[in-house]
N, C-alpha and C positions, 0 to 999 in steps of 0.2 A: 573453415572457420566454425567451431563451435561457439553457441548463443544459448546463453541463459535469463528464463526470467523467472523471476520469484516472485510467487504469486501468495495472496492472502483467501482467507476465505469467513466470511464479515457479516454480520446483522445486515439487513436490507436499512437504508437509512429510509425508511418509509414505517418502516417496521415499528411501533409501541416496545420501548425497553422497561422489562418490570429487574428488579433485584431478587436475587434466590434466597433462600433462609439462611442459608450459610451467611450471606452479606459479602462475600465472596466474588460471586459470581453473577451474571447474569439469568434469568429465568427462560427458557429456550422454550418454555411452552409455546405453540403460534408463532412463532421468530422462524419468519425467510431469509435463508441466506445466498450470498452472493457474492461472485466473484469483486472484489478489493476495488471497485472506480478505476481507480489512479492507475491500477497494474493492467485494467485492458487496454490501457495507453503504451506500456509497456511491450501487453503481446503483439500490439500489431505493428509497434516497431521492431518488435525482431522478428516476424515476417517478412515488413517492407526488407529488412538489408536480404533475409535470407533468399527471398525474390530475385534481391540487385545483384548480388556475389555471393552466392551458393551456402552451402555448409550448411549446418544440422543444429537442431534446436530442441532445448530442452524448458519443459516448467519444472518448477520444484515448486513444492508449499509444507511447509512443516505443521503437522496436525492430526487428527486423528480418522478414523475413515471418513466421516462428510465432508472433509476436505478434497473426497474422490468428483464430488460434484461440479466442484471449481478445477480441477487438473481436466478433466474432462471437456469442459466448454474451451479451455484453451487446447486441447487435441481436439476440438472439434472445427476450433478456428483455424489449424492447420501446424500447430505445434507438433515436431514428429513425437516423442519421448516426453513421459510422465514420471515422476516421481516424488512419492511421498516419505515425507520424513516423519514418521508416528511417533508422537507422543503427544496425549489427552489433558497433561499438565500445565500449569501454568509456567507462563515463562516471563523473564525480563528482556528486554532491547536486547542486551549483549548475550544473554543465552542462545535466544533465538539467532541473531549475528553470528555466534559462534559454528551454530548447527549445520549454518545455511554456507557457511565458507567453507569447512570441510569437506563439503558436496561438491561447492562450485571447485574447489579444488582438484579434487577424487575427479571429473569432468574433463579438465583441463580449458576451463572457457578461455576465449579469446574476448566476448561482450559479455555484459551483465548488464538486465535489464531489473530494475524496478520500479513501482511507481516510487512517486514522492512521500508518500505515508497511508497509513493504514486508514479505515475510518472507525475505527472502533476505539484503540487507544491514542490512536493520535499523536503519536510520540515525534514522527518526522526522523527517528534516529537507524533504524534497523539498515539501509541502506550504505551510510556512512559508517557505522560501525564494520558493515560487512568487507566494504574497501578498503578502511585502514587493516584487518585483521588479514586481507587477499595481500597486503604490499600494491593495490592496484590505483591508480589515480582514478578520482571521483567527479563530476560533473550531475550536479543535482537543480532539479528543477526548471530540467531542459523544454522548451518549447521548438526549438528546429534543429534536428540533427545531421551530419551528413557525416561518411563514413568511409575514404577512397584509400585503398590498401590498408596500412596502419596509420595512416594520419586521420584522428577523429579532429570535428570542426563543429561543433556544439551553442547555441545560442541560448542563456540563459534567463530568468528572471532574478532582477533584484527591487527594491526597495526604489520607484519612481524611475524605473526604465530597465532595460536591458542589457547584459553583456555577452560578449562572444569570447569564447575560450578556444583554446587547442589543446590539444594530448595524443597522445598515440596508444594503438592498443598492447597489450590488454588493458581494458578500462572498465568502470564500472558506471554507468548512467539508471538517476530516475528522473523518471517522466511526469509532466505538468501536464495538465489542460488544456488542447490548442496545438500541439504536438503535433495530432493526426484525427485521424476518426477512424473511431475503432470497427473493423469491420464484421458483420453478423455470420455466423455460422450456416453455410452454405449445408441443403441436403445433402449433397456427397459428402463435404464434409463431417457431417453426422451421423453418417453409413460407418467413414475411414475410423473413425474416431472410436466405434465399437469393435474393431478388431484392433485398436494398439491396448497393447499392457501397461497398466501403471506398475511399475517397477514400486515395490513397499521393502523402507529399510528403518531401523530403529534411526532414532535421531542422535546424535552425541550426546552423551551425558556427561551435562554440565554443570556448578551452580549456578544459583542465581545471586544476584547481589542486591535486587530489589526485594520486598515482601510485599505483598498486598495486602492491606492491613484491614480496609474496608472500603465497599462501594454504596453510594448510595446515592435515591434523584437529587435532583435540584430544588428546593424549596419549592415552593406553588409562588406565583408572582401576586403580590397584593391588589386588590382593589384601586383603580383609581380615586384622586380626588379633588374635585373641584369647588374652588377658591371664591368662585365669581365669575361674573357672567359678560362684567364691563370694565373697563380704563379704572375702576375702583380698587380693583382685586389685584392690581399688580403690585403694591407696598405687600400684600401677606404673600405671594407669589415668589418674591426674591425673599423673602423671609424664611420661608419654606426651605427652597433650593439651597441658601446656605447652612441654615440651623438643622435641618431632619434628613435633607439628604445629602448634604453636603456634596453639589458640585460646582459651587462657587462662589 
């Protein structure tokens, strides 16, 4: 069984995000990054199968060399095979989608792992695009997986409870919160991990269909303000809430 997971590599969300001059971009001064949340939920389910029923695993992350940082912790975590797919550009959902099938294809996977979404744009899309573009059936926003020959058995999150799916492989899963617990990079592991090669190949070139037109923060939040102090204040209080801020 070959096991792929597609890995991000992301502002630390702890991190102070400033805007660059361009308006463009982000400003990368002092900005830690870090492997994608969602996707080390990811690697250490295809660990866990590779553990249970053998076969070979790979990360991929499309980007440009600091993305060797994040292929790295997942070869540290015991992923055998690295590779990055370089290019420094920006991308949309389906670009990146597109890049990242071509690979998994070229591979020959049998699983695809990724988490449920990025944290940086947030899109939620890059996974599902990736599986309809594979021909592969998709199960997203797995919280318990189980995997016995090619019958997948997948427990999902929806809107006020949970559902349970089937499919068979080849399939494409990403991973939620609650999945597992991702496990830390063992010393040996981080010995093994300096003698595999990240395999570096151009990424497909493709267009985009999005532009980014501009970024910028969020307002500053206002001042509170306060009406009254007693059972007086509540007439300008609902007067407020419907005339100025209207939420009701």
């Amino acid at each position: 069984m070959k096991i792929v997971v597609c890995v991000s590599h992301v502002p630390d969300t702890a991190t102070r995000i400033n805007v660059s001059g361009d308006g463009k971009n982000i400003d990368s001064t002092g900005v830690t990054y870090i492997v994608n949340p969602y996707d080390e939920f990811a690697i250490e389910e295809a660990l866990k199968h590779k553990e249970k029923s053998g076969g070979e695993t790979y990360v991929v992350s499309l980007g440009g060399d600091a993305n060797k940082e994040t292929i790295k912790k997942a070869l540290a975590m015991g992923i055998d095979n690295g590779i990055l797919l370089k290019d420094d550009s920006y991308r949309d959902s389906l670009s990146v989608a597109k890049a990242l099938a071509a690979e998994i294809k070229s591979i020959g996977a049998d699983l695809v792992f990724f988490g449920k979404q990025s944290v940086d744009y947030d899109s939620s899309a890059v996974g599902q695009l990736t599986a309809e573009l594979l021909g592969m059936p998709l199960i997203s926003v797995v919280v318990d997986l189980s995997v016995e020959g090619s019958k997948v058995t997948a427990e999902r999150e929806i809107e006020g409870g949970k559902e349970v799916i089937e499919t068979t492989l080849p399939c494409v899963i990403t991973t939620q919160k609650g999945l597992n617990e991702p496990r830390y990079a063992s010393l040996k592991g981080i010995m093994a991990a300096k003698k595999k090669i990240i395999e570096e190949k151009p990424a497909l070139a493709v267009a985009n269909y999005v532009e980014l037109l501009q970024m910028k923060r969020p307002p500053a939040k206002e001042a509170g303000k306060i009406v009254g102090t007693d059972v007086s204040a509540v007439p300008e209080l609902v007067r407020l809430l419907r005339e100025e801020a209207k939420v009701i």
